[in-house]
N, C-alpha and C positions, 0 to 999 in steps of 0.2 A: 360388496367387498368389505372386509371386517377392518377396521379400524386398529389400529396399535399404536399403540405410546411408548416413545422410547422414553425412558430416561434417562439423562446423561449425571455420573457420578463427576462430583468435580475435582475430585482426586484425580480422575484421568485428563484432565486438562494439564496437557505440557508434555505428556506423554506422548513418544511416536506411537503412530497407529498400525498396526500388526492386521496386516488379510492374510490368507491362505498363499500361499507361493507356488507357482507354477512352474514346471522345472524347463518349461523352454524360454522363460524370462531369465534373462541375460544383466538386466540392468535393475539396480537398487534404487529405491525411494524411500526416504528420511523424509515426515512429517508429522508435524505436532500442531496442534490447535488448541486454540486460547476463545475465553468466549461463549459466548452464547449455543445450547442446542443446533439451531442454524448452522455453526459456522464447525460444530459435530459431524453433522450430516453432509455436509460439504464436502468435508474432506473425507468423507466414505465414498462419496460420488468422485471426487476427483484419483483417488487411491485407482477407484474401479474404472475409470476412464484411464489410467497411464498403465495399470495392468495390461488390456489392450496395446498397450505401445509397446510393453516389452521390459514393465518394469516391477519388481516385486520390491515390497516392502522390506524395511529393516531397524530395527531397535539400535544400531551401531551407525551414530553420524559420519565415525571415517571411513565406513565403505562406502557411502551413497555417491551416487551419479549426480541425481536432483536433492535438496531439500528446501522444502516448500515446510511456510508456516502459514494458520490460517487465523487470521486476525482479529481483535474486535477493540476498538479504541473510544468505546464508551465511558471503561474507569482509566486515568492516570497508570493505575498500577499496573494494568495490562499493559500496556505501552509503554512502561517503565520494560518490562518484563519484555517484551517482543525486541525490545533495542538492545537488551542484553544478550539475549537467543541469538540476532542478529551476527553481534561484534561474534560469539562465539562460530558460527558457521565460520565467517569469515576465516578466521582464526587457523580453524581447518581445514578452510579452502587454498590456504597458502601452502597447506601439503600436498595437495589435490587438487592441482591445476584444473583438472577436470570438471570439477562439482561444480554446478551450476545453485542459484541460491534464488528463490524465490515467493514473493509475497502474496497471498493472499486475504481479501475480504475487507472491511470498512476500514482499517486503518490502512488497507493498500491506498484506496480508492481517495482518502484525504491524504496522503503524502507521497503520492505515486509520483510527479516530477522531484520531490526532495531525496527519494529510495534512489532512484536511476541517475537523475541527473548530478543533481548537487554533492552529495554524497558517497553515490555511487559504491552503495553496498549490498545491492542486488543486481541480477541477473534478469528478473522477469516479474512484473507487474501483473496480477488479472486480479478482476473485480468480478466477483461468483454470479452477477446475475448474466454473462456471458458461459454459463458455463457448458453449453449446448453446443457452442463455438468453439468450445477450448481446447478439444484433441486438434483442428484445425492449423491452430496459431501456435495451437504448442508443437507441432510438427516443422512448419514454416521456421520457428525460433529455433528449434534444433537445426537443421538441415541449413539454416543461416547463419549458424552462431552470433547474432547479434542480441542486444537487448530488446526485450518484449513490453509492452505496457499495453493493455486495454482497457479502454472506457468506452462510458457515452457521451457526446456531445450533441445535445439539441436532440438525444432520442434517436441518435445512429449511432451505431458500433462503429466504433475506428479502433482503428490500429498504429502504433508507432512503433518504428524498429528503432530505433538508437542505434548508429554503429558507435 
């Protein structure tokens, strides 16, 4: 098996990510990523995992169903950045009853009870080494509409709903 290297330009960091649209996808995904390579390809894998659900991508946050950001809270400045992204979903989530708002990768995974609980400016917490699991819960979280958060504790998957 041949080896390739992706490289990620960093001008496309912040940028939604744009896949191919399939015309019996019915529903929109808004996602951008911030961050490291990793958290690039992540959100390639998760685009292509909610593809399967029934969701195609989109460059316009006020259509989205879902938007998902994907995190990296290494420098200040991203996370400067990711809190402003945030307030903006919001923003237009008060248009959009509907749109669902959530986080993922290392800055989920350190502020995951601050995002859901205290705060309460997300919809759905996952932390990418779940992400095998994730069409899963994210079905569960739709089909429940409640809040989602996963982690690990002690080296097991759990799950919390929030209502």
């Amino acid at each position: 098996m041949e080896h390739v290297e992706k490289i990620i330009d960093e001008k496309i960091q912040g940028k939604a990510l744009v896949t191919k649209n399939k015309k019996q996808n019915t529903k929109k995904l808004f996602i951008e990523s911030y961050g490291c390579q990793m958290n690039m390809n992540d959100s390639e894998i998760v685009a292509a995992i909610l593809d399967n659900e029934g969701y195609n991508t989109t460059q316009i946050l006020e259509e989205a169903d879902l938007v998902l950001v994907n995190t990296c809270s290494i420098r200040e400045k991203a996370e400067t950045t990711v809190r402003k992204r945030l307030q903006k979903y919001n923003a237009v989530k008060k248009e959009n009853k509907n749109m669902k708002v959530g986080v993922l990768g290392c800055m989920a995974e350190r502020l995951k009870e601050k995002f859901l609980e205290e705060e309460k400016i997300v919809d759905l917490v996952v932390v990418l080494t779940h992400i095998k699991t994730f069409p899963i819960y994210f079905k569960k979280f739709m089909k429940e509409e409640t809040l989602l958060m996963l982690s690990y504790r002690k080296k097991k998957l759990t799950e919390t709903f929030l209502l």
